[in-house]
C-alpha distance (Angstrom), angle and dihedral (degrees) to the residues before:
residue distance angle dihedral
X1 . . .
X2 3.83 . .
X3 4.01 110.1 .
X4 3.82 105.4 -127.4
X5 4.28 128.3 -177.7
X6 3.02 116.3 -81.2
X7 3.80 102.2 -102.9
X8 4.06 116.0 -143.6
X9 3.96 104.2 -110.2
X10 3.80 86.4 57.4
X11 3.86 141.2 60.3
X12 3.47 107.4 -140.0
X13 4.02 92.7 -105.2
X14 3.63 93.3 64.0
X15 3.30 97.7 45.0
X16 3.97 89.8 51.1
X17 3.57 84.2 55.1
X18 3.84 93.2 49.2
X19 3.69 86.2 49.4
X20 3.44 92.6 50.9
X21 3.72 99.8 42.1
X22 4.02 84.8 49.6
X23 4.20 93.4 60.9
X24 3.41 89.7 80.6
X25 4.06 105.5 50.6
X26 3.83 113.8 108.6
X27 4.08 90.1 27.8
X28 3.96 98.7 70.3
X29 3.93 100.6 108.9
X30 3.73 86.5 45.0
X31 3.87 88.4 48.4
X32 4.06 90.0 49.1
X33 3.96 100.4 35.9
X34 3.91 94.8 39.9
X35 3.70 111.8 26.9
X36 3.91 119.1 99.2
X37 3.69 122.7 -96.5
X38 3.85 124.7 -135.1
X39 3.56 123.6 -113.5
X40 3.45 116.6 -103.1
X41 4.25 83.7 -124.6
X42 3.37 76.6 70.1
X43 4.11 94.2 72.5
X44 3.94 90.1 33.3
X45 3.70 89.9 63.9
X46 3.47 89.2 50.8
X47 3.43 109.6 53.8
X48 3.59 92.6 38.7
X49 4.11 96.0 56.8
X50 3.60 90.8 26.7
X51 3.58 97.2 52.0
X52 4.17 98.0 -136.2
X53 3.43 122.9 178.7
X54 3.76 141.2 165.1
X55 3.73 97.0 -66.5
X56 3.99 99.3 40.3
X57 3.76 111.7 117.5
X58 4.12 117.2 -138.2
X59 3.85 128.8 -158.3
X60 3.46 114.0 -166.6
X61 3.64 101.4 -157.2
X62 4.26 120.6 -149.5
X63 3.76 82.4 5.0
X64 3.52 94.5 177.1
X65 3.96 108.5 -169.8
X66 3.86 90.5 -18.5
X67 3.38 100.8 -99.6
X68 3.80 93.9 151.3
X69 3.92 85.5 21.5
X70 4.06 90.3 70.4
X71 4.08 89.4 45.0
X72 3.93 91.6 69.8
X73 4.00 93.1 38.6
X74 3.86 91.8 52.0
X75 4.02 77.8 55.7
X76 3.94 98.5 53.1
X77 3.54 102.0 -105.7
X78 3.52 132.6 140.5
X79 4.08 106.7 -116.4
X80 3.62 135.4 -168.7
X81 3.93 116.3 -152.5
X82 4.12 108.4 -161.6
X83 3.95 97.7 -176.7
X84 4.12 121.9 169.5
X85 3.64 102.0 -165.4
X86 4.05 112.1 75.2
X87 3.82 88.1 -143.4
X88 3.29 103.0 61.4
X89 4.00 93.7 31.6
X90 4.21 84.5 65.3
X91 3.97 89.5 45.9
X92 4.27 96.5 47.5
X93 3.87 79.8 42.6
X94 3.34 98.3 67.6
X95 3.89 92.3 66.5
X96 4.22 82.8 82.9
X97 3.62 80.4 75.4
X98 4.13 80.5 70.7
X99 3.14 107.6 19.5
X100 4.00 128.7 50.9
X101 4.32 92.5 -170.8
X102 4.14 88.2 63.1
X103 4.16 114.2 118.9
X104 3.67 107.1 177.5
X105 3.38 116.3 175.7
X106 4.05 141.1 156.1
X107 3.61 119.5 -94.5
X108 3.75 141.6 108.5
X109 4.05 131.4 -113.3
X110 3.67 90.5 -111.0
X111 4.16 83.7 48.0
X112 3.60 114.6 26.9
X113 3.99 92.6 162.5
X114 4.14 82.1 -145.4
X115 3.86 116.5 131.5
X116 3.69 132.0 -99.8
X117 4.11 121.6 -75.3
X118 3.91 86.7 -8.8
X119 3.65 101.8 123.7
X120 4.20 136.4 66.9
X121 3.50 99.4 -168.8
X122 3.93 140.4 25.8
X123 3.57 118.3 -163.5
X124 3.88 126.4 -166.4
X125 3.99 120.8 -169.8
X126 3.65 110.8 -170.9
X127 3.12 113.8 -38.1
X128 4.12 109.4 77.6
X129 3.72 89.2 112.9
X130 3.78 92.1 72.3
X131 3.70 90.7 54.5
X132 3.85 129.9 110.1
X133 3.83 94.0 -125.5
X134 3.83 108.2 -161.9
X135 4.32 82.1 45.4
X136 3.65 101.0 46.0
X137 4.33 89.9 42.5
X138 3.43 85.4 65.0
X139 3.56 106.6 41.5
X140 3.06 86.1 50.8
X141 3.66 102.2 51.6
X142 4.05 85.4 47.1
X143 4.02 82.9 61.0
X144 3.80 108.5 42.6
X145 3.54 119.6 84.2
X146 4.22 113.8 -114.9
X147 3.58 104.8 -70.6
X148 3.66 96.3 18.2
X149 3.69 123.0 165.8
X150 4.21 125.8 -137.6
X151 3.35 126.2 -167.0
X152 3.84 132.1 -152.2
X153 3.98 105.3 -155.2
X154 4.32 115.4 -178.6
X155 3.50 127.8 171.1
X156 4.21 99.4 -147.3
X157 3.81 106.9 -161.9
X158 3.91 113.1 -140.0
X159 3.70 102.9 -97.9
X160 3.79 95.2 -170.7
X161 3.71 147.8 18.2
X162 3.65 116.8 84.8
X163 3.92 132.2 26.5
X164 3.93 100.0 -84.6
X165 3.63 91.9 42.3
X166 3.90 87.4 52.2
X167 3.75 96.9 42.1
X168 3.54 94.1 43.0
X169 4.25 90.3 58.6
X170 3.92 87.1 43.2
X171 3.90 83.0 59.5
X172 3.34 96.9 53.2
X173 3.84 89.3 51.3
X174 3.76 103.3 44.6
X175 4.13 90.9 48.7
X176 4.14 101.9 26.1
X177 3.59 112.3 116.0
X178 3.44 96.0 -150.1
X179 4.27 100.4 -8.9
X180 3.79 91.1 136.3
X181 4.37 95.8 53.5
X182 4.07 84.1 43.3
X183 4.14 87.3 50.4
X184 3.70 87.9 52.1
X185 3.32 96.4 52.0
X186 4.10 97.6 53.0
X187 4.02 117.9 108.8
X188 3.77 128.9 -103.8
X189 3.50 117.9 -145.9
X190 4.08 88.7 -107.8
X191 4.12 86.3 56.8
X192 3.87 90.3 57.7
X193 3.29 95.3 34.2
X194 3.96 91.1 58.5
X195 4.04 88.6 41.4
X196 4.26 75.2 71.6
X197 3.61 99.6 38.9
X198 2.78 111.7 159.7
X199 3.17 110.8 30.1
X200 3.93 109.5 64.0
X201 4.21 113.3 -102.9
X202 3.71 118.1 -131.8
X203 4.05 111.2 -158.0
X204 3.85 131.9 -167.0
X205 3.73 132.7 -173.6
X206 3.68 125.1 -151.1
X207 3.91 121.7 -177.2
X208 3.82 120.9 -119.1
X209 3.71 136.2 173.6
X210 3.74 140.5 -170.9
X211 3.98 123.5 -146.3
X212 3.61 105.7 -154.9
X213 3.88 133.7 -171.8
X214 3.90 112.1 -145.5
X215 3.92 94.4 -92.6
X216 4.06 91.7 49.0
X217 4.34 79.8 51.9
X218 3.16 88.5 55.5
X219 3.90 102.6 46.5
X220 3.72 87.4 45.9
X221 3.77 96.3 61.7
X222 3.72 92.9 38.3
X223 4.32 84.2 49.6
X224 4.11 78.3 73.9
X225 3.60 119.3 97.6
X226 3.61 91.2 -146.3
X227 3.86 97.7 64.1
X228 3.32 131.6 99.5
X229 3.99 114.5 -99.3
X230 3.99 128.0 -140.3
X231 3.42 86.8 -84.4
X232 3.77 95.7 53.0
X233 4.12 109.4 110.7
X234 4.03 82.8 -133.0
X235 4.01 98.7 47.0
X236 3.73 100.6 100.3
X237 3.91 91.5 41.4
X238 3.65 77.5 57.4
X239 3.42 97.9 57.6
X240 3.08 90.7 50.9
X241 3.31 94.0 62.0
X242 3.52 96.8 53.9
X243 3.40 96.8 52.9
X244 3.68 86.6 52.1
X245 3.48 94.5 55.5
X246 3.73 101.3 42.6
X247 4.09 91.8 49.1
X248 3.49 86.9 57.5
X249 3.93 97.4 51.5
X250 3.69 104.2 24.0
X251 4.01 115.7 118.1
X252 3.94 110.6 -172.0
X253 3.98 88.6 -2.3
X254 3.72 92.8 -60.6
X255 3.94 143.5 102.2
X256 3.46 133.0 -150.3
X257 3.85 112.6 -136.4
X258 4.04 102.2 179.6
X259 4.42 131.8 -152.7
X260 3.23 140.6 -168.1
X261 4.27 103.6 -145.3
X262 3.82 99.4 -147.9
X263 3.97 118.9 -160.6
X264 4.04 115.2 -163.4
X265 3.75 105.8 173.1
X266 4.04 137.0 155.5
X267 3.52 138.3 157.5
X268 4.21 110.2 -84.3
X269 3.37 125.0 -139.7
């Protein structure tokens, strides 16, 4: 992300988290067609350990176009979508069409603008590594009811392994604008883990998998913040690319691009 000066209505915080927010506008049908879903395990968990029930309230924090949003309304509960980017605020709030108990509203992680002790569980699907972490902890402790729960859900594509696994990561790397800054900035366990501190994380993995034709390939990489947009002098030697890779790999005009959905999640206090 390109450092700018501070300008004077901002602190330079907020205007990271503009920035931020920002890296995503002009890729939000891309993000809702192409992006991986969550496993439905994924909610079971939850409300098992979690110990949801009719009346809990949810905030789905950096919701994005609800794509783990619309898993807990499909279940009945209540659900708070705090989304920073217009875009993709209009796109998650189209899930009111559906579903009466949806809140979405603007706001960041470090800013939610929700009240105090009003919320059992916070949710956040890929995107905690853009987060201030000592500013969102406590915002979010301000929010969550005593004894609230949060929960830390990523979808972490197989990087490695076999030859369209490998080629699609050297793709990402040859044409990424800025891949290798984004990589640096993704979470460990440990980093997640201390985000809990002290109370002790507990962490599942479920597997996931998405079987994509060459155009769904295509909207998946371009879902990515870090690659280069139609207006991008490298964007058709991109395509290119993918279309490369995926008629090499592609059995009965699809690909498999494989996850692991991780879930670290503990009570925050």
């Amino acid at each position: 992300m390109p450092r700018r000066r501070q300008l004077r209505s901002y602190g330079g915080r907020a205007l990271k988290s503009l920035e931020t927010a920002e890296r995503f506008t002009g890729r939000v049908e891309s993000y809702r067609q192409y992006r991986p879903r969550y496993p439905a395990a994924v909610v079971d968990l939850l409300q098992a350990e979690c110990g949801l029930n009719s009346d809990s309230q949810i905030a789905d924090v950096a919701a994005g176009t609800g794509l783990l949003t619309g898993k807990f309304l499909e279940r009945g509960f209540s659900t708070t979508a705090i989304e920073p980017n217009a875009e993709m605020r209009q796109v998650c709030g189209q899930l009111a069409t559906q579903f009466s108990q949806l809140r979405c509203l603007p706001g960041s992680a470090e800013e939610t603008g929700l009240p105090q002790h009003s919320i059992d569980l916070i949710t956040v699907a890929q995107a905690m590594h853009w987060f201030d972490f000592s500013r969102a902890r406590s915002e979010f402790v301000r929010i969550l009811r005593p004894r609230g729960w949060c929960a830390v859900v990523y979808n972490e594509r197989q990087m490695s392994g076999d030859a369209f696994h490998d080629r699609y990561e050297k793709l990402l790397r040859d044409f990424g604008v800025d891949y290798a800054k984004v990589q640096r900035q993704h979470l460990t366990w440990e980093r997640i883990a201390a985000f809990f501190a002290p109370s002790p994380m507990k962490r599942a993995v479920f597997s996931n998998a998405q079987s994509l034709t060459l155009e769904a390939l295509q909207g998946r990489i371009l879902s990515s913040s870090y690659m280069p947009k139609a207006d991008h002098p490298r964007h058709r030697e991109m395509l290119a690319a993918i279309a490369d890779l995926f008629d090499e790999h592609q059995q009965d005009s699809r690909v498999q691009l494989k996850y692991d959905c991780t879930v670290s999640y503990a009570r925050l206090s």
